[in-house]
C-alpha distance (Angstrom), angle and dihedral (degrees) to the residues before:
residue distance angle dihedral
X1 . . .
X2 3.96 . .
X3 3.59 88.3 .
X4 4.06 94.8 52.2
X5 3.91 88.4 44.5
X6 4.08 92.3 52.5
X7 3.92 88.4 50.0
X8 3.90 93.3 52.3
X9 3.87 88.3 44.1
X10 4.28 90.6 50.3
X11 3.77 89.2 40.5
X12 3.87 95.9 50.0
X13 4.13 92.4 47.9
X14 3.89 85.1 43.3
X15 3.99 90.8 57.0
X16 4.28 85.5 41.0
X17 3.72 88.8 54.5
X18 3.81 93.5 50.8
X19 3.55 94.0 46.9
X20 3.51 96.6 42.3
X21 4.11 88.2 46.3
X22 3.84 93.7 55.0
X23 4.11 91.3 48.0
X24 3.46 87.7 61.0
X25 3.32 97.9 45.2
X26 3.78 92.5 45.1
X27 3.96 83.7 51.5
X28 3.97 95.3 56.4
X29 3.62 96.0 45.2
X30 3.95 90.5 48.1
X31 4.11 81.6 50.9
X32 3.49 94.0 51.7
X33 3.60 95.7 39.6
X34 3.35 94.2 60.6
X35 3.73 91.9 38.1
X36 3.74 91.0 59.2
X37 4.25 90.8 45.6
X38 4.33 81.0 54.0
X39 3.75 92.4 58.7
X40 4.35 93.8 33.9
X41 3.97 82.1 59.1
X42 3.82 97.4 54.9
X43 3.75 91.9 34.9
X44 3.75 86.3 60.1
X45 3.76 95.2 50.8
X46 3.49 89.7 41.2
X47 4.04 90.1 65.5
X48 3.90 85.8 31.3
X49 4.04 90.2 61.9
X50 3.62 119.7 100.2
X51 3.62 97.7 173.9
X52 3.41 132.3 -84.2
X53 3.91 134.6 -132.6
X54 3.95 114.3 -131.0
X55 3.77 116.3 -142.2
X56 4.20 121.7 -123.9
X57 3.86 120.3 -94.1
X58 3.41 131.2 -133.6
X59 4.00 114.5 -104.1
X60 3.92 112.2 -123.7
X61 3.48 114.5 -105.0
X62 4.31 113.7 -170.0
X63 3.65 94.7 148.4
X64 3.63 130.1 151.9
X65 3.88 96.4 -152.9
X66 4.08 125.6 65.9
X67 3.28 121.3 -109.2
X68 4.00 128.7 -92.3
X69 3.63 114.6 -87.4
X70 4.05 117.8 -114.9
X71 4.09 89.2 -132.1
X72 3.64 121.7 60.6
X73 3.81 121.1 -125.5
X74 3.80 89.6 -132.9
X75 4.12 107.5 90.8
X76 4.11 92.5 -150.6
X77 3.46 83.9 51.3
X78 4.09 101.0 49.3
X79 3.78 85.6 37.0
X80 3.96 77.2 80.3
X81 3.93 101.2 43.8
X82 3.34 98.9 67.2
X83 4.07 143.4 40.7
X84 4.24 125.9 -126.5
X85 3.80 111.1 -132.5
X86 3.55 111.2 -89.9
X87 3.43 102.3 -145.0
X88 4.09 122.4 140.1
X89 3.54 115.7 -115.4
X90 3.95 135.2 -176.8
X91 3.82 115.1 -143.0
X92 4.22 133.3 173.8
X93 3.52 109.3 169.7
X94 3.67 123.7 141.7
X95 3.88 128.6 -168.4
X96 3.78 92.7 4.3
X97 3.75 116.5 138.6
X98 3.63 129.7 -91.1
X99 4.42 90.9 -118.4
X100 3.59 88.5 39.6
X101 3.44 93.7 54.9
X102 3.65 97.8 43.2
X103 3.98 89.3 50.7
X104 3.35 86.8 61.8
X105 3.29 106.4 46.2
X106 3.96 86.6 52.5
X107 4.08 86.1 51.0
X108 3.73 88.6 51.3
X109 4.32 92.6 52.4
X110 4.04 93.3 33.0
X111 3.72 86.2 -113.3
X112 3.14 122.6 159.4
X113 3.82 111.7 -136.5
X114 4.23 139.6 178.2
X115 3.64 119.6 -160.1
X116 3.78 126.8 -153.1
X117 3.67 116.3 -124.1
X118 3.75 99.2 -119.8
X119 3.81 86.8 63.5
X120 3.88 101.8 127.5
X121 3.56 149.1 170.9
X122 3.87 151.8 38.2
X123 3.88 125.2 -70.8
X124 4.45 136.8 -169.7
X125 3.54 100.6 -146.6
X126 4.09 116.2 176.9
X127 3.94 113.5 163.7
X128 3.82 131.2 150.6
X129 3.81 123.3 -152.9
X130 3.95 93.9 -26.0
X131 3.92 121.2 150.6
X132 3.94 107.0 -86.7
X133 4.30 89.5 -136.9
X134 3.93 88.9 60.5
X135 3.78 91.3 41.1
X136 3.71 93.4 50.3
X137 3.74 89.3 41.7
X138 3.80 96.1 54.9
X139 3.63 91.4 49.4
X140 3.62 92.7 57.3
X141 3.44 91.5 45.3
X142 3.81 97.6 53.1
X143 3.81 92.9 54.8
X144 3.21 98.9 41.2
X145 3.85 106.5 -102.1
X146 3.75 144.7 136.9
X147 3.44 132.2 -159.2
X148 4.13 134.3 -148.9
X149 3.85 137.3 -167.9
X150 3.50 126.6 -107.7
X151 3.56 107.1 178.4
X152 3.70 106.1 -78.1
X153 3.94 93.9 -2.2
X154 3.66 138.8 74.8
X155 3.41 112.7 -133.0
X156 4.15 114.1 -154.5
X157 3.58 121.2 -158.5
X158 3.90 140.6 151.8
X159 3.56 128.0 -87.6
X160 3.73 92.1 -107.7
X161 3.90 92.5 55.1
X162 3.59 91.1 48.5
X163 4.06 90.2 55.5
X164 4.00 83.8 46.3
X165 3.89 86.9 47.0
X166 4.48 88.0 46.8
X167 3.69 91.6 49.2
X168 3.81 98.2 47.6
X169 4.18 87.8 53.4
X170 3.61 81.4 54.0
X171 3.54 89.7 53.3
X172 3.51 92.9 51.9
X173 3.98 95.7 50.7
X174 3.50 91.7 55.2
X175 3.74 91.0 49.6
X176 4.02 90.4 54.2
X177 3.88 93.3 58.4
X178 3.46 83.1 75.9
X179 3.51 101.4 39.1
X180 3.77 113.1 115.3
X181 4.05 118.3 -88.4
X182 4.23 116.7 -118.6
X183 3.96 110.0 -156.1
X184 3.61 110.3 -159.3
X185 4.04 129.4 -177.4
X186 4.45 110.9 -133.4
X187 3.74 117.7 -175.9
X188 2.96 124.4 -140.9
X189 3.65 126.7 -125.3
X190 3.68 119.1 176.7
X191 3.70 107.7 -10.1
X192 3.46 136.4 67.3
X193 3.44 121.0 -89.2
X194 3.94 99.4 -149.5
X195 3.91 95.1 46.8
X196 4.19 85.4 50.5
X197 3.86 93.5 52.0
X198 3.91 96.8 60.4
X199 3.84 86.9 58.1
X200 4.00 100.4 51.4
X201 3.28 106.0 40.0
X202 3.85 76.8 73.5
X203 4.02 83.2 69.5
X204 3.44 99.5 63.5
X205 3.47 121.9 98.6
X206 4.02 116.8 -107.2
X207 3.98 125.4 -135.6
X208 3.97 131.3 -125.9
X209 3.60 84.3 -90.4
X210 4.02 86.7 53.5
X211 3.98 93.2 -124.8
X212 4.22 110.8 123.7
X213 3.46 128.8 -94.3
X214 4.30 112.7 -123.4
X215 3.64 117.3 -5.5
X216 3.90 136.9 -121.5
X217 3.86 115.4 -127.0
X218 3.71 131.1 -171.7
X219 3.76 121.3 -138.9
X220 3.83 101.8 -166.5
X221 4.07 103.9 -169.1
X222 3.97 79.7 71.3
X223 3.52 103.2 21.1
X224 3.79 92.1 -123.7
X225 3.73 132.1 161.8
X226 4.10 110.2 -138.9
X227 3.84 105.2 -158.0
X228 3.21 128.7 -177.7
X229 4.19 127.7 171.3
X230 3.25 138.8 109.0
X231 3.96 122.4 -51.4
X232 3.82 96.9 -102.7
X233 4.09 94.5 52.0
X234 3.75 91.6 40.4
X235 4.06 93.7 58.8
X236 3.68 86.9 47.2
X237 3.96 85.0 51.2
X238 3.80 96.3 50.9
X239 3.44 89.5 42.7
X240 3.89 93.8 59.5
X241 3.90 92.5 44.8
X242 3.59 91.9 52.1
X243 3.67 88.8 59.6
X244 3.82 101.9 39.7
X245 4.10 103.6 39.6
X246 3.68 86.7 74.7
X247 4.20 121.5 142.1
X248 3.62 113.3 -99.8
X249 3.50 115.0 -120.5
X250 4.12 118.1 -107.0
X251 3.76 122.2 -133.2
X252 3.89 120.8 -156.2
X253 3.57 118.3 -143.7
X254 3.23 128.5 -173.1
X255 3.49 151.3 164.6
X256 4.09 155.0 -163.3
X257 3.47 126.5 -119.7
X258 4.19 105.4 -164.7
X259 3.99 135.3 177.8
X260 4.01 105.1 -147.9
X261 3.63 140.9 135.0
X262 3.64 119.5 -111.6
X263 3.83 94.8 -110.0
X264 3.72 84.0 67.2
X265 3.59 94.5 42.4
X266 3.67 93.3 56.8
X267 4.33 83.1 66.0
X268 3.58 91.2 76.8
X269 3.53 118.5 93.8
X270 3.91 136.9 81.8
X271 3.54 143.9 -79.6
X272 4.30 141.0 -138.0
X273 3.14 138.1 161.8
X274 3.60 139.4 145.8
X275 3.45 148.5 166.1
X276 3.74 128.6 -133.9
X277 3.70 135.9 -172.6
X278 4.20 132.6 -175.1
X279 3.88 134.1 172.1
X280 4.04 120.3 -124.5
X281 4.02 126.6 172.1
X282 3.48 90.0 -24.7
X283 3.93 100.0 -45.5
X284 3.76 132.5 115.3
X285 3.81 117.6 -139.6
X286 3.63 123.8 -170.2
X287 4.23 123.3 -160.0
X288 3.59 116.8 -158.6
X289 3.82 146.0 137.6
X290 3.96 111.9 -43.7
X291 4.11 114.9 -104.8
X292 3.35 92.7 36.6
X293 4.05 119.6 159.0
X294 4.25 110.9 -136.2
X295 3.45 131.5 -155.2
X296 4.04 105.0 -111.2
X297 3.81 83.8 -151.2
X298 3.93 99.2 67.3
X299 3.68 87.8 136.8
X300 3.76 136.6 60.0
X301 3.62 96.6 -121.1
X302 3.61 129.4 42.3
X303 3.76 87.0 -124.1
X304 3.77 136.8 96.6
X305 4.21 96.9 -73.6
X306 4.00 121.8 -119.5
X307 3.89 112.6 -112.5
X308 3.88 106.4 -86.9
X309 4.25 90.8 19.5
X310 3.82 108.0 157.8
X311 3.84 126.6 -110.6
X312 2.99 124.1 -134.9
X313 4.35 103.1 172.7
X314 3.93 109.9 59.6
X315 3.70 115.9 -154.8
X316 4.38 102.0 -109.9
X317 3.61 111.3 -74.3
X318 4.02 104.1 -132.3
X319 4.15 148.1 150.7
X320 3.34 113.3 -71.7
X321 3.87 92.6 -168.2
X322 4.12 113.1 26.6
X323 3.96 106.3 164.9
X324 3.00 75.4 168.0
X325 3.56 136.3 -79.6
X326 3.65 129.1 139.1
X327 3.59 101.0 -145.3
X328 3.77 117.9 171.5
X329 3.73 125.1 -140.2
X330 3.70 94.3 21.2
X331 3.82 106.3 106.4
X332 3.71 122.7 145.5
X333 3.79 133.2 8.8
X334 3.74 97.4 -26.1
X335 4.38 83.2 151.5
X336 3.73 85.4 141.7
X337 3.61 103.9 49.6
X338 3.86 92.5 39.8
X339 3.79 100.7 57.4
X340 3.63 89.7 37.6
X341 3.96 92.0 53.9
X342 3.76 100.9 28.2
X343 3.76 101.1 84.9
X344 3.49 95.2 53.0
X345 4.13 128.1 14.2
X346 4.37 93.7 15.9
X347 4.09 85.7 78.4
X348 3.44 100.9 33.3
X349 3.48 88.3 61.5
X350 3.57 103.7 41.4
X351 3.83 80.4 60.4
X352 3.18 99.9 47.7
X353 3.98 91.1 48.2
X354 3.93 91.0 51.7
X355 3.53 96.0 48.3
X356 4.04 91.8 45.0
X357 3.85 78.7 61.1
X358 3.40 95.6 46.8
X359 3.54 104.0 -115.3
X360 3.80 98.2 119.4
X361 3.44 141.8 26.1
X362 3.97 113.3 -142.1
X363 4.41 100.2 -144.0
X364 3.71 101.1 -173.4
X365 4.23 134.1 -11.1
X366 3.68 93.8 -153.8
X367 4.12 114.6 -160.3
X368 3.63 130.0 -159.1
X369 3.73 130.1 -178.8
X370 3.91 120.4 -154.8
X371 3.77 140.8 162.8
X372 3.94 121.7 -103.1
X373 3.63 116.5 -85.4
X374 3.86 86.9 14.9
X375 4.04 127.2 109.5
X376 3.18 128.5 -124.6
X377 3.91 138.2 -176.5
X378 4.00 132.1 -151.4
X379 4.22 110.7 -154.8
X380 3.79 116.6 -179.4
X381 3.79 115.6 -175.9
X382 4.15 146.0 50.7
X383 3.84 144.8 -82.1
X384 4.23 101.2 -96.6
X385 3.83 116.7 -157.5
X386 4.15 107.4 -116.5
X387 3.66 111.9 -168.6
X388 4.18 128.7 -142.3
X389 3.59 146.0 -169.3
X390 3.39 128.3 -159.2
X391 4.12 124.0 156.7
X392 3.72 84.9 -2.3
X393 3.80 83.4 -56.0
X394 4.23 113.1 144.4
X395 3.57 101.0 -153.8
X396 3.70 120.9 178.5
X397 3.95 125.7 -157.8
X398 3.84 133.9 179.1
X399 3.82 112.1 -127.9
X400 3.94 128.0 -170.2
X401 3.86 112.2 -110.7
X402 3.36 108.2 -178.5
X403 3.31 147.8 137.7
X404 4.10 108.8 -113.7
């Protein structure tokens, strides 16, 4: 009886074991099943990728200072940074004053304009149709004046307020050599760190002694830029790295590796044709493809046709060019959709027609993806073994055959 109990005990634990065996097993081939179908999916987009174009980012900006403004202080300066309306004016005034004059001038442009007090005097002004910037200019100049930016305003002063005005900027630049330095940390993205460095350091603002103040260092394990300068020269800085660590844009090339004969080869080409028709003193003229065969009946009557008679027989409508592929569906002047389809889908499906029909075979489609302004080369084949003897010498080297 002990016996017969001990057998039913082994044989259930036996069974367990099995069972428990086989879950296991089912478990870690599930696992690996689905492991495998992870990697299949990325393998597939892997072949499926044809590159892709990043957008720029946005540069950082956790500063404690505002940024630079985009018109200078300096009036000689700002005269530069932005244009006078052009437009052509007629003017006879005579004895008017100087801010008179100028206040209409400005009313005349929609300009707004701010006159300095010490603006005196009478002018003669007679002008027809003369650009108002060189008419305003020549007024200022003839008294004396100068004028300056301020955003959306001109600002006119005298010449002695615009020294005044030149030696308080200088004022200022000598106060920012001892302004305090701000060191800031820019990744960069796409460019190269050392190539951008040569170009701003010309952004920082020079000394009496006409040597920079800060520096701009380049840490190359992280392709950093280390800047340090005042706050002024470092928002110009950012600004110029924003704009020039920008992606580069990616170009796709590819190609089509076919096995044909040359009487198939020769149905590759393009097609246009067209037909165009206009109305002059009464007479209809047609433009089509040369060789053409009209109707002699083009009119209703066999006499000479009334100026805007109706026709009712077109000459044929056909290809003026046909080198000489038989595309279907693309009748007529179709100019736009051709050149706008003919680097890219026209081929593809003329190959893909030809081979349908069995005319060609299509071997490979090789891809490659490259940067702009960068080469790039496509290589399909192996290394073959080419054998030599030299002295009696066998000598046996690989060589690339491929096609490049």
């Amino acid at each position: 009886m002990k016996k017969s109990n001990r057998f039913k005990t082994m044989t259930i634990w036996f069974i367990f074991s099995i069972f428990f065996s086989a879950l296991i097993a089912g478990c870690a081939t599930q696992k690996k099943e689905k492991s495998n179908l992870f990697f299949d999916d990325w393998k597939v987009r892997a072949e499926e990728s044809k590159g892709f174009s990043p957008s720029a980012r946005k540069i950082d900006r956790n500063l404690s200072f505002k940024k630079a403004k985009a018109v200078s202080g300096s009036g000689l300066l700002a005269e530069y940074q932005k244009p006078l309306p052009k437009k052509k004016i007629t003017m006879k005034m005579n004895d008017i004053e100087v801010s008179v004059l100028l206040r209409a001038l400005s009313r005349v442009a929609n300009q707004n304009i701010m006159l300095n007090e010490k603006i005196k005097g009478k002018i003669n002004i007679n002008i027809t149709k003369a650009p108002w910037d060189q008419v305003f200019k020549s007024i200022l100049r003839t008294h004396g004046l100068a004028y300056a930016w301020e955003g959306d305003i001109i600002r006119i002063m005298t010449n002695e307020d615009m020294e005044n005005e030149l030696k308080q900027e200088s004022q200022k630049r000598d106060l920012r050599i001892i302004e305090p330095f701000i060191t800031q940390i820019v990744h960069i993205n796409y460019s190269e760190a050392a190539k951008l460095r040569e170009n701003l350091e010309k952004f920082l603002t020079l000394n009496k002694d006409g040597k920079p103040l800060g520096s701009v260092l380049v840490d190359e394990h992280t392709n950093s830029l280390i800047i340090q300068s005042i706050g002024d020269d470092l928002s110009k800085i950012l600004s110029v790295v924003e704009e020039l660590d920008r992606p580069t844009s990616q170009i796709l090339i590819e190609a089509h590796i076919v096995e044909t004969n040359s009487d198939t080869a020769r149905q590759l080409g393009f097609q246009w044709g067209g037909l165009g028709y206009g109305t002059s003193n009464g007479d209809n003229h047609w433009l089509g493809r040369g060789g053409d065969t009209y109707d002699t009946s083009l009119i209703q009557s066999s006499t000479d046709p009334n100026p805007g008679q109706p026709v009712i027989h077109l000459p044929s409508i056909g290809n003026i060019f046909n080198f000489p592929a038989a595309l279907e569906g693309t009748t007529g002047m179709t100019l736009g959709y051709m050149f706008e389809n003919i680097g890219r889908g026209l081929l593809s499906v003329q190959l893909s027609a030809l081979q349908t029909e069995g005319k060609l075979n299509i071997l490979s489609s090789p891809s490659i993806t490259t940067l702009e302004n960068q080469s790039a080369i496509i290589e399909s084949g192996s290394k073959v073994p080419i054998q030599t003897v030299e002295d009696g010498d066998v000598e046996i080297r690989y060589e690339d055959a491929v096609l490049k």
